[in-house]
NUBA-744577 format. One line per field, with one value per residue (C-alpha): residue number from 1; chain; y, x, z; residue in three letters. Coordinates in pm, whole numbers, plus 50000, padded with zeros to 5 digits. Layout:
pos = NUM ...
unit = A ...
north = Y ...
east = X ...
up = Z ...
code = ALA ...
//
This chain:
pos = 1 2 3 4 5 6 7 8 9 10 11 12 13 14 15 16 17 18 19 20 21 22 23 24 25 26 27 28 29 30 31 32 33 34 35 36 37 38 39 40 41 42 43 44 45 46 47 48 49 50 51 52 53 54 55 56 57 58 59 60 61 62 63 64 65 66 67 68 69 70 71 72 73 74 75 76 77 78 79 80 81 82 83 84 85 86 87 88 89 90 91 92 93 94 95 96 97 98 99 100 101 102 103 104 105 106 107 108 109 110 111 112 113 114 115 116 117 118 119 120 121 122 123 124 125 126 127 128 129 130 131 132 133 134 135 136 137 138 139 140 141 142 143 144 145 146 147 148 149 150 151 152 153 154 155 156 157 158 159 160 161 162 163 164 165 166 167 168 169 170 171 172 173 174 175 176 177 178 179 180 181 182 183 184 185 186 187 188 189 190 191 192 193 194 195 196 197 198 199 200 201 202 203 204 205 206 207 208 209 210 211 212 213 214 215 216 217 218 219 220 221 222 223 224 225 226 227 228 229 230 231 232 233 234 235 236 237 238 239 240 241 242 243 244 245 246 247 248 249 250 251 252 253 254 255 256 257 258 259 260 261 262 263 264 265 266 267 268 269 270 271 272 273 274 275 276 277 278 279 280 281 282 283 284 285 286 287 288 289 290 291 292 293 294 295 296 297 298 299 300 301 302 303 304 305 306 307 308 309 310 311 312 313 314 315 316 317 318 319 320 321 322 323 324 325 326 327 328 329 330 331 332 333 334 335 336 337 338 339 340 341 342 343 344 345 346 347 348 349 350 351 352 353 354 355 356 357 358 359 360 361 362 363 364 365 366 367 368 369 370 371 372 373 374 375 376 377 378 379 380 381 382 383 384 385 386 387 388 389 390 391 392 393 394 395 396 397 398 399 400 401 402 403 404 405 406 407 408 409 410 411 412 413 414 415 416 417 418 419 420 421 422 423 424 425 426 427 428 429 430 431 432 433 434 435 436 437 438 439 440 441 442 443 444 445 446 447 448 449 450 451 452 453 454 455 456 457 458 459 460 461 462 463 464 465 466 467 468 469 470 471 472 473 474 475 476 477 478 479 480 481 482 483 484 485 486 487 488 489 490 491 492 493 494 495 496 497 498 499 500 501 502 503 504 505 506 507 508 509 510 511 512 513 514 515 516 517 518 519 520 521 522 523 524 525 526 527 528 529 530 531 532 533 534 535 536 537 538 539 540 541 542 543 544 545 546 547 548 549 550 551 552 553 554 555
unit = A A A A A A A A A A A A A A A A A A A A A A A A A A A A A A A A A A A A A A A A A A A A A A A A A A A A A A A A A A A A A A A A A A A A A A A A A A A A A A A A A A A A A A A A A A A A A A A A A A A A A A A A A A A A A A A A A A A A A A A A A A A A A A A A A A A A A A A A A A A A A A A A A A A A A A A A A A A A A A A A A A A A A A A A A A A A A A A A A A A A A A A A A A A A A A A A A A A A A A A A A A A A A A A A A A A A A A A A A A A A A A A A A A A A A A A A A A A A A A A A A A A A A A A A A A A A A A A A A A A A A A A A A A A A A A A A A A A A A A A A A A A A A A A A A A A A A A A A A A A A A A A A A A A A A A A A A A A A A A A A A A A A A A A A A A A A A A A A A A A A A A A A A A A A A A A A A A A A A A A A A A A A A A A A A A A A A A A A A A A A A A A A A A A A A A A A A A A A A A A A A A A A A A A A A A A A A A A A A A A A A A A A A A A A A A A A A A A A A A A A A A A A A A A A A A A A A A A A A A A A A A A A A A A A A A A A A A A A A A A A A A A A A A A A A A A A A A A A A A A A A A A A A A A A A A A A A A A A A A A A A A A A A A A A A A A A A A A A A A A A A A A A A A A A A A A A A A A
north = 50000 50331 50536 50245 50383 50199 50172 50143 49810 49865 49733 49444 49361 49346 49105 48880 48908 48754 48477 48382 48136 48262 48111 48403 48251 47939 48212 48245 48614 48682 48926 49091 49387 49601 49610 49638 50008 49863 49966 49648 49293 49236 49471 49344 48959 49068 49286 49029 48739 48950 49019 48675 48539 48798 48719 48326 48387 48606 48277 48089 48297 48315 47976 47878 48152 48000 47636 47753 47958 47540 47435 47637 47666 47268 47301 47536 47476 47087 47123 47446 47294 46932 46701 46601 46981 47015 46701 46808 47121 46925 46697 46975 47129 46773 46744 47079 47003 46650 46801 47060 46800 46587 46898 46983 46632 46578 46931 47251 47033 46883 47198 47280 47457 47422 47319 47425 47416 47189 47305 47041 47159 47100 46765 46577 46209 46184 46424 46269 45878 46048 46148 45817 45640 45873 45880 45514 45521 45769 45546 45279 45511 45535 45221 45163 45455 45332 44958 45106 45323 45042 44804 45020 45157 45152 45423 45648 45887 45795 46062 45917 45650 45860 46145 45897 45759 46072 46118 45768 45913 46233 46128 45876 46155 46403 46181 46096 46458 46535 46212 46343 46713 46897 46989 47174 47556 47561 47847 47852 47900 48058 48248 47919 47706 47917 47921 47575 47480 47720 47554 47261 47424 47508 47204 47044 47308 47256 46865 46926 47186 46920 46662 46823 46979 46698 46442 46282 45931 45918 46012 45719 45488 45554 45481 45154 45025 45116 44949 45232 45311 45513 45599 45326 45000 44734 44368 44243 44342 44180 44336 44666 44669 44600 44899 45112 45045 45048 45412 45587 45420 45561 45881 46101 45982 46189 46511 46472 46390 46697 46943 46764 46821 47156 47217 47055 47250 47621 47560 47465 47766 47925 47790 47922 48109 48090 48099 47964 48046 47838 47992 47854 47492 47281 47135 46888 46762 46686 46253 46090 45915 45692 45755 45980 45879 45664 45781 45918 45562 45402 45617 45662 45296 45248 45491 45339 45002 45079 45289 44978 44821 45031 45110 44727 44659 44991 44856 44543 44674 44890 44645 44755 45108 45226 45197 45065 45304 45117 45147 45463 45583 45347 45575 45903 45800 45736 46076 46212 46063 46106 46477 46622 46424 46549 46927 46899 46782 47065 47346 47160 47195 47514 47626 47460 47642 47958 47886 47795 48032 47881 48175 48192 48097 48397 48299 48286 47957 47877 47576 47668 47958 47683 47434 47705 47856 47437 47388 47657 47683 47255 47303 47524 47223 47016 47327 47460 47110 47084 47433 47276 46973 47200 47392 47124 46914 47239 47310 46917 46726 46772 46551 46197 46043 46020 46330 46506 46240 46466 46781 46677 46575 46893 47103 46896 46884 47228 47319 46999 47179 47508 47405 47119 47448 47671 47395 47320 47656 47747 47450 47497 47842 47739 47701 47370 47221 47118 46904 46980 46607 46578 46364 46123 46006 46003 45762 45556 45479 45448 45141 45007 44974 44798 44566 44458 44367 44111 43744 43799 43507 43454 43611 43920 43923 43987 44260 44418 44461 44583 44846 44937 44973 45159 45371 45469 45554 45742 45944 45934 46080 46366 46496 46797 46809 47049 46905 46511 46663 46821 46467 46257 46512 46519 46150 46093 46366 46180 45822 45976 46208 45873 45681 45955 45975 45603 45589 45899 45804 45385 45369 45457 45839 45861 46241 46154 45844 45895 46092 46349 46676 46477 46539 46873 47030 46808 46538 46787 47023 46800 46639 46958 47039 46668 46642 47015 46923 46592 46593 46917 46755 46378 46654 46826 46504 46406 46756 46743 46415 46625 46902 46679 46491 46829 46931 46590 46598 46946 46979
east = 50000 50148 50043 50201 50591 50869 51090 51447 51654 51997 52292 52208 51904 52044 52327 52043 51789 52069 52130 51716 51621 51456 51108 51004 50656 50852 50992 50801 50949 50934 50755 50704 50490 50755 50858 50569 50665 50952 50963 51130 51022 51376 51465 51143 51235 51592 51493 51187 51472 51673 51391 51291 51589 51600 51316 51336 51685 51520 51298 51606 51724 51478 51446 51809 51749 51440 51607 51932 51728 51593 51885 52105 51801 51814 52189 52233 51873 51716 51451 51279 51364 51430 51581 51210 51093 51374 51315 50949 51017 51260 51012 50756 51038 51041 50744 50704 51003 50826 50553 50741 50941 50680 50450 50803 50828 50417 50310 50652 50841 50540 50488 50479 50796 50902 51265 51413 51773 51980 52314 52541 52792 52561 52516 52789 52781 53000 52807 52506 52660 52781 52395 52330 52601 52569 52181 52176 52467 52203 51912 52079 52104 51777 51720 51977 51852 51456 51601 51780 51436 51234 51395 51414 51048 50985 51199 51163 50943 50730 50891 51204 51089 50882 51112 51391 51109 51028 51426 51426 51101 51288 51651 51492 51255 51515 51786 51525 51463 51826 51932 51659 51651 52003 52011 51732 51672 51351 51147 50794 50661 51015 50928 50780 51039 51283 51154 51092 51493 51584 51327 51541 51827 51768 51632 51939 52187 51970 51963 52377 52384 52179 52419 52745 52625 52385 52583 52286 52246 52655 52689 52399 52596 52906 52783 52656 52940 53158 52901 52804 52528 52196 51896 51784 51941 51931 51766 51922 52289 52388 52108 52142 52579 52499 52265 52499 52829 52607 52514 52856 53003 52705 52673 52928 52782 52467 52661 52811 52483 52348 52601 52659 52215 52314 52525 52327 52037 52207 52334 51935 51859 52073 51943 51597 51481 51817 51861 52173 52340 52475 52844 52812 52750 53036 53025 53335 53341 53684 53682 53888 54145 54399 54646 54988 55028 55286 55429 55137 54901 55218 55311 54873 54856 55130 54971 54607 54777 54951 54705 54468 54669 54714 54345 54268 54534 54358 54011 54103 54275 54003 53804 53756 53699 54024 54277 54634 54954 55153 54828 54788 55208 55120 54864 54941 55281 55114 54963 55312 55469 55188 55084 55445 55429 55087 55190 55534 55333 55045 55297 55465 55137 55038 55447 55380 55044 55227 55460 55186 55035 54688 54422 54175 53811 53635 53186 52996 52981 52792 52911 53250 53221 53015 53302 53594 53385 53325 53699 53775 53471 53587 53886 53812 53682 54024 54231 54026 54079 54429 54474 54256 54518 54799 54756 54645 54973 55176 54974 55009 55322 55475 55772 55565 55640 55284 55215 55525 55334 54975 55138 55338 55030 54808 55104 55162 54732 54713 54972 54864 54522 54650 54839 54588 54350 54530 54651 54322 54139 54423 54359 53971 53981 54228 54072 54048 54351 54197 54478 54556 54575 54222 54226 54511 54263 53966 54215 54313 53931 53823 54082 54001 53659 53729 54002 53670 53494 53750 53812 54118 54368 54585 54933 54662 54575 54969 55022 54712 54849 55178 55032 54854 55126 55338 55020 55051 55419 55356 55103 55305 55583 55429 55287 55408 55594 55419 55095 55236 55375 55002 54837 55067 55030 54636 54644 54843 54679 54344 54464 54609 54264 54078 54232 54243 53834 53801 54037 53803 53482 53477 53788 53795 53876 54187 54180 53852 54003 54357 54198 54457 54230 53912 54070 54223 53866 53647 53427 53149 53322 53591 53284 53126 53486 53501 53157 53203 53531 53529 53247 53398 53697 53534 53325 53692 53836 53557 53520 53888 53879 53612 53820 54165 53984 53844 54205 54346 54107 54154 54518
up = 50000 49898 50213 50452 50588 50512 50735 50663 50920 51066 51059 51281 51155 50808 50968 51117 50842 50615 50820 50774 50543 50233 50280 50555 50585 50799 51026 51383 51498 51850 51968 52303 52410 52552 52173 51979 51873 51699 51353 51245 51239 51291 51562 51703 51717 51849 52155 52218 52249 52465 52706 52718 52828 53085 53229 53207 53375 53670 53676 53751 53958 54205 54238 54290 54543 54690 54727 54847 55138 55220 55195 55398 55681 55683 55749 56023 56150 56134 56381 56172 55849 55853 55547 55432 55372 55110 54939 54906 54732 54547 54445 54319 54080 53976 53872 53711 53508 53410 53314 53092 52974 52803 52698 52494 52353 52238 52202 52108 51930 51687 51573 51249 51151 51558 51422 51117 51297 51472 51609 51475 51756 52063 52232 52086 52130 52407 52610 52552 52609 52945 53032 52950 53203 53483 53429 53478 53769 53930 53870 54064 54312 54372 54361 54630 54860 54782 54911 55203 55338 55283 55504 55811 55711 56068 56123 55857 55667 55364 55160 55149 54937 54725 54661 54491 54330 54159 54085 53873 53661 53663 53558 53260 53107 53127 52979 52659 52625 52605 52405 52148 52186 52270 51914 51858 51787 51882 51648 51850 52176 52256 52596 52723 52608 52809 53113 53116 53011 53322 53570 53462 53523 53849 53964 53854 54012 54356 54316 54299 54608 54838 54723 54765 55118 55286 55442 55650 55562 55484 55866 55950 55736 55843 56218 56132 55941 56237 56468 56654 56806 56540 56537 56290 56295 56065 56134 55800 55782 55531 55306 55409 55330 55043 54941 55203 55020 54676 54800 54901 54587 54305 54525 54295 53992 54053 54115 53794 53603 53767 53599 53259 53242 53336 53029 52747 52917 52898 52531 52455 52625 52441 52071 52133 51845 51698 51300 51200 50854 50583 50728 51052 50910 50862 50478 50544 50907 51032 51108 51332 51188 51393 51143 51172 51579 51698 52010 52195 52173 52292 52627 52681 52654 52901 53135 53075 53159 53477 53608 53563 53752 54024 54041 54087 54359 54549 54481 54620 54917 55056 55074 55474 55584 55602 55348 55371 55398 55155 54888 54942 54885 54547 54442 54501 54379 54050 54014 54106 53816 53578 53603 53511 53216 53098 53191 52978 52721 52696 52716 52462 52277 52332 52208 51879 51873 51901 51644 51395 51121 51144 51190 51483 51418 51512 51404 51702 51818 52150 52217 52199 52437 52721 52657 52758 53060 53172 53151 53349 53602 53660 53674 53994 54170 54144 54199 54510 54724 54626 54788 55133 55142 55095 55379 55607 55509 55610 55886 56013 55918 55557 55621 55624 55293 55249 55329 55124 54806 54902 54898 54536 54417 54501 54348 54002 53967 53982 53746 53506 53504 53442 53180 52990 53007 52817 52529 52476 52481 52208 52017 51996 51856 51561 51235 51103 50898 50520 50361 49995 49874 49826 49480 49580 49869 49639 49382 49696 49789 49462 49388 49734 49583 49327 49470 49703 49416 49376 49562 49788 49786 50050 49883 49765 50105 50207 49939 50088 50428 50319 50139 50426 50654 50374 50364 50729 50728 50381 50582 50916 50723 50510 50797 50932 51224 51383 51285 51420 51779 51816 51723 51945 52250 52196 52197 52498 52702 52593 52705 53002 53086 53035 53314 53538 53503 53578 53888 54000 53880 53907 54224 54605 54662 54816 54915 55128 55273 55375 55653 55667 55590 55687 56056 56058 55896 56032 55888 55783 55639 55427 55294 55147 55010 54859 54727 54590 54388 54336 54059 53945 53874 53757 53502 53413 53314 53085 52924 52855 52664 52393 52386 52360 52087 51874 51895 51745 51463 51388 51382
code = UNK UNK UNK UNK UNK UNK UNK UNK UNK UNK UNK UNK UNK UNK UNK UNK UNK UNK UNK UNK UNK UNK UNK UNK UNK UNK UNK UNK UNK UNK UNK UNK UNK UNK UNK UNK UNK UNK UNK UNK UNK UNK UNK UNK UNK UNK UNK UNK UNK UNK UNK UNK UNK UNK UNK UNK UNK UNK UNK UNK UNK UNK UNK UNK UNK UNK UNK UNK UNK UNK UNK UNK UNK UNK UNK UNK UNK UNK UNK UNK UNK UNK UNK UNK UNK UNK UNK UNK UNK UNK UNK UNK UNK UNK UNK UNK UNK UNK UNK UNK UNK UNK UNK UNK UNK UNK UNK UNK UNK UNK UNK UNK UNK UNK UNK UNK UNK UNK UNK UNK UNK UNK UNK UNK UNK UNK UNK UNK UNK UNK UNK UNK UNK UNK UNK UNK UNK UNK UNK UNK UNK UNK UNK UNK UNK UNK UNK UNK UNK UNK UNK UNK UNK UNK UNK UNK UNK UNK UNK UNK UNK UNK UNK UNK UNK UNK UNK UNK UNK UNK UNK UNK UNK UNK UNK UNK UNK UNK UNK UNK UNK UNK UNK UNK UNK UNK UNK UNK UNK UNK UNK UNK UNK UNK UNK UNK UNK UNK UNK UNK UNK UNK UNK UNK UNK UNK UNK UNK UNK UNK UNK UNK UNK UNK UNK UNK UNK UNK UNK UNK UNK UNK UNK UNK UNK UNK UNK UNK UNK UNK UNK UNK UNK UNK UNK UNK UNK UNK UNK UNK UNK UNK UNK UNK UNK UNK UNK UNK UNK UNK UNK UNK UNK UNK UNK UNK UNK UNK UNK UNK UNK UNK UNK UNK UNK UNK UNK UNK UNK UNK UNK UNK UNK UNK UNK UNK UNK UNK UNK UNK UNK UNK UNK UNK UNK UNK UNK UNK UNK UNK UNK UNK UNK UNK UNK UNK UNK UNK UNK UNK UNK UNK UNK UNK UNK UNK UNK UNK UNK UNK UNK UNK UNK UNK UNK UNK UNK UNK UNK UNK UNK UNK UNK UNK UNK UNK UNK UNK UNK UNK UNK UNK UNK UNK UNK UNK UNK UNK UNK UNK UNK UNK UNK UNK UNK UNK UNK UNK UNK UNK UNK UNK UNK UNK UNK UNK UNK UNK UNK UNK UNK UNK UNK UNK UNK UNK UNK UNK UNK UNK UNK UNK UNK UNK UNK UNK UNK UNK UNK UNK UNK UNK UNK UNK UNK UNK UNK UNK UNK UNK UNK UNK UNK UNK UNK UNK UNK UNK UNK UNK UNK UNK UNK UNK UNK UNK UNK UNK UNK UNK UNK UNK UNK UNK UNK UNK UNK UNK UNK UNK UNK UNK UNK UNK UNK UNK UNK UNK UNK UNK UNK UNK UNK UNK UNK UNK UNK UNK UNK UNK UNK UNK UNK UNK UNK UNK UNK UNK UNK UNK UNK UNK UNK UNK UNK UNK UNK UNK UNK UNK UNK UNK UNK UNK UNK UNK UNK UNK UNK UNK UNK UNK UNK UNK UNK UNK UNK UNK UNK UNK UNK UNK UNK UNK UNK UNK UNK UNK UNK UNK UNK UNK UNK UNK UNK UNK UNK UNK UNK UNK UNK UNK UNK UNK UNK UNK UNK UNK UNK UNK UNK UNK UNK UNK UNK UNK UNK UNK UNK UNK UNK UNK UNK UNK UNK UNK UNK UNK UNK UNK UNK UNK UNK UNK UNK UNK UNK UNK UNK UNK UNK UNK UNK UNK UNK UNK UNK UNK UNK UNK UNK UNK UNK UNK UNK
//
């Protein structure tokens, strides 16, 4: 219509138009009415996203706020605010989030046009198999917590089987949802769809807080494995050991599945209403490829194997409460060992990083910014109890060889985290290497092909494997050496990152048991340090392995 204004966009709503798909009629803009004066449709979406994560973050806010008030009130004050009212309001985020959860999964994410996006950076199969194992490792759990209250029903409260019943409906629905969903840039129903991922958020974050800080039924445990006198006693002891040990051996593995959920859930957050352009979709993904490594499989798979080793002799030993001397000077002396080799090795890294001519990847990538903020924000939870132990050792006696082993290891871990931090931060904001070869490997699978076609004999069979193997040194040799030193370091640091997660995750934990700062802070107060860090650090080790493996394949 000639008499209608026409209104002219800026800058950034040219810059954001562009990135739109062509077919506008698919687009769902956001709108809000504190912007409805906006002149642009454009302008109009972008202020209407910014206010809506405002407000779905005040949402958050508030009730982080709200639980950590229950929390803290149970802690300093059990008679006004006992165990039960937390796990009640715990239990009503629950279900809130369950029933968000499945309105998502039948109702938002049916919509027509709901997803025209998926971030092919988010939820990346590692992250999601790691939902998957801790979900399940927090599922048993339950399980073992549901068995526990049952049997000494007489004694305690109804809720505390129904609240961990709730928590297996709640870690299974949440685990599909992310399994299925951590991809999505969700186009409709985008003020909703926030709120709901941060009432997930915070649910989870709480769920972690009452973990790391309630050490009730470890306390009632620990009585009754020492034989002392509690309020509840068991008339089945063998029964209840086994969902006692069960319990304090799955307990970190909820912690853990708390914060990875976290994640996923703020990079979904973050997708909402999010168009992505063809620029920020990689046409050739990088593969692994196990080729141009010697040196690194070799020293990671002689680290993997001691370690093993190491971890079963411990495993086997603490078989009682308290661990040997001798088992303990093995382990730490591992770690002592270990972690110089792994630090050499990522300032190493980061050296040859400096010396290359690669340029930094500069698109917006959301993903990438979570990943470097987890590293760092874990790597707090490592480095933060290494500083506790290093002043109790000081503070107690630092010439014990055990002891001088503790205060070695604090030392090393921090500067091995440190370190590992800054090779990979460097290495994920490089630009990917693109080899120039491309036709000879199109000519190598092409005659591959058609050497299948044909019945192998056994001397065929021979010449096949040589040329294999002169394949691999061909390739081993024409690689670059700055581009081989980054592959074998990445490797290593992955095999070595690996077994450090299992001896954490799967093992005994040492820095709980050796009782050295459990005594000079106090059982309470160790175990809020230990049940702070510990999954901070369990999380660390598995985010590095991504990372480590991005910067392999990318080099």
């Amino acid at each position: 219509r000639s008499g209608k204004q026409v209104s002219r966009p800026c800058h950034h709503c040219k810059s954001r138009s562009a990135s739109a798909p062509t077919d506008t009629s698919k687009i769902h803009y956001e709108k809000s009415w504190l912007y409805r004066h906006c002149s642009s449709v454009q302008q109009r979406d972008r202020q209407a996203q910014k206010a809506g994560q405002l407000f779905s973050g005040l949402l958050a806010m508030n009730v982080v706020f709200l639980g950590s008030a229950f929390i803290s009130s149970m802690i300093f004050n059990q008679v006004a605010i006992p165990l039960i009212d937390v796990w009640i309001l715990l239990s009503i985020l629950k279900v809130l989030c369950l029933c968000w959860i499945i309105y998502y999964l039948l109702g938002t994410s049916r919509q027509p046009h709901a997803v025209l996006y998926r971030d092919s950076h988010a939820g990346a199969i590692w992250i999601r198999g790691s939902v998957l194992l801790f979900g399940s490792c927090s599922i048993l759990l339950n399980v073992f917590h549901i068995g526990y209250s049952t049997i000494l029903i007489d004694c305690k409260s109804r809720v505390e089987i129904v609240f961990p019943s709730i928590g297996i409906l709640f870690i299974c629905t949440q685990a599909y949802f992310l399994w299925h969903h951590s991809k999505d840039c969700i186009q409709v129903q985008h003020n909703f769809t926030r709120c709901g991922l941060m009432l997930a958020i915070a649910t989870n974050l709480l769920l972690w807080l009452l973990d790391v800080t309630n050490d009730t039924l470890h306390m009632e445990i620990q009585f009754q494995l020492r034989n002392e006198t509690a309020l509840c006693m068991c008339s089945d002891m063998a029964i209840c050991k086994v969902f006692q040990k069960g319990y304090i051996l799955l307990y970190p593995f909820n912690t853990e599945y708390c914060l990875i959920c976290c994640s996923m859930l703020y990079v979904m957050w973050k997708n909402v209403g999010r168009r992505i352009s063809h620029d920020h979709i990689p046409h050739t993904k990088p593969k692994f490829k196990f080729q141009g490594v010697v040196f690194g499989p070799l020293l990671g798979t002689t680290a993997v194997i001691i370690g093993i080793c190491i971890f079963m002799v411990y495993q086997i030993q603490t078989t009682g409460l308290i661990p040997s001397y001798q088992v303990l000077v093995i382990y730490y002396s591992y770690y002592v060992v270990l972690l110089p080799l792994m630090s050499v090795g990522a300032v190493i890294g980061t050296i040859i990083h400096a010396l290359e001519k690669k340029e930094l990847d500069t698109l917006k990538n959301p993903t990438r910014s979570l990943d470097v903020i987890l590293l760092m924000g874990a790597a707090l939870g490592q480095i933060g109890m290494c500083y506790f132990s290093i002043v109790a050792i000081v503070a107690s006696d630092p010439t014990d060889l055990l002891n001088s082993l503790i205060l070695s290891y604090s030392v090393l871990l921090i500067f091995q985290n440190i370190t590992q931090n800054v090779f990979i931060i460097d290495g994920l904001h490089r630009q990917h290497f693109t080899p120039p070869g491309k036709e000879e490997d199109i000519k190598e699978d092409q005659n591959h092909e058609a050497y299948d076609q044909r019945r192998v004999s056994m001397l065929e069979l021979g010449q096949e494997i040589r040329k294999a193997s002169l394949s691999y040194i061909h390739s081993y040799s024409h690689l670059s050496w700055k581009r081989r030193a980054l592959r074998e370091i990445s490797f290593f640091l992955v095999l070595c990152n690996i077994i450090l997660w299992v001896m954490q995750t799967f093992g005994g934990h040492p820095v709980f048991e050796n009782g050295l700062e459990r005594s000079f802070y106090g059982y309470s107060t160790w175990f809020v340090i230990v049940n702070f860090g510990l999954p901070l650090g369990v999380f660390y080790r598995m985010h590095s392995v991504g990372g480590l493996l991005e910067v392999y394949v990318t080099a």
